[in-house]
N, C-alpha and C positions, 0 to 999 in steps of 0.2 A: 539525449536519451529518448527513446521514445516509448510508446503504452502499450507496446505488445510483450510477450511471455517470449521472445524471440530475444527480445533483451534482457535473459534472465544472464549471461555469463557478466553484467554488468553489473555496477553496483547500486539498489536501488530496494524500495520497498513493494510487497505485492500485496494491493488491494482483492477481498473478495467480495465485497459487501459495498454498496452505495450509500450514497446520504442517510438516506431512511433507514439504514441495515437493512437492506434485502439485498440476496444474494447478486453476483452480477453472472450474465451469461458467459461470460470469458474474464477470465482476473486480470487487472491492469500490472503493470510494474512501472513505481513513479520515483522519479529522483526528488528524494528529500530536502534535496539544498536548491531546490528549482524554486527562483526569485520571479514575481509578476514583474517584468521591465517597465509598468509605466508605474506601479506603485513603491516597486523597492519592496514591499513586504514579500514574505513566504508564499506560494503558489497553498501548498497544504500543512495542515499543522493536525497535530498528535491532538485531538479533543476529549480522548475516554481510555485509560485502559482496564483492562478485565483479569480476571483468573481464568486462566484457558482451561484448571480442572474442573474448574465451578461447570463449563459450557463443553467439558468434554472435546477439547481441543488437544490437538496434538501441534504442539508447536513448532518438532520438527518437521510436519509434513508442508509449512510455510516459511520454511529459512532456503536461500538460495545459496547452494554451495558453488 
């Protein structure tokens, strides 16, 4: 998989926001089941989720069809 919007026909997550929650200049799309090979753990994990009406989010506008 790789971190461009190129691979959206794939199946995977799209990042818009970085660490700190600030927006990113281009949104990533990362595969969720992507394993670190030297640690065996998960690459990224799920840390916070939210009310997308609390923040006025449209949730379809971040589902990849």
């Amino acid at each position: 998989m790789t971190d461009s919007l190129d691979a959206a026909s794939e199946a995977g997550d799209r990042l818009d926001w970085d660490e700190e929650f600030l927006p990113l200049s281009e949104p990533k799309v990362i595969d969720p089941a992507a394993v670190n090979p030297t640690t065996g753990q998960p690459k990224h994990q799920i840390i916070k989720t939210t009310d997308p009406h609390k923040y006025g989010i449209r949730v379809s506008d971040y589902l990849l069809s």
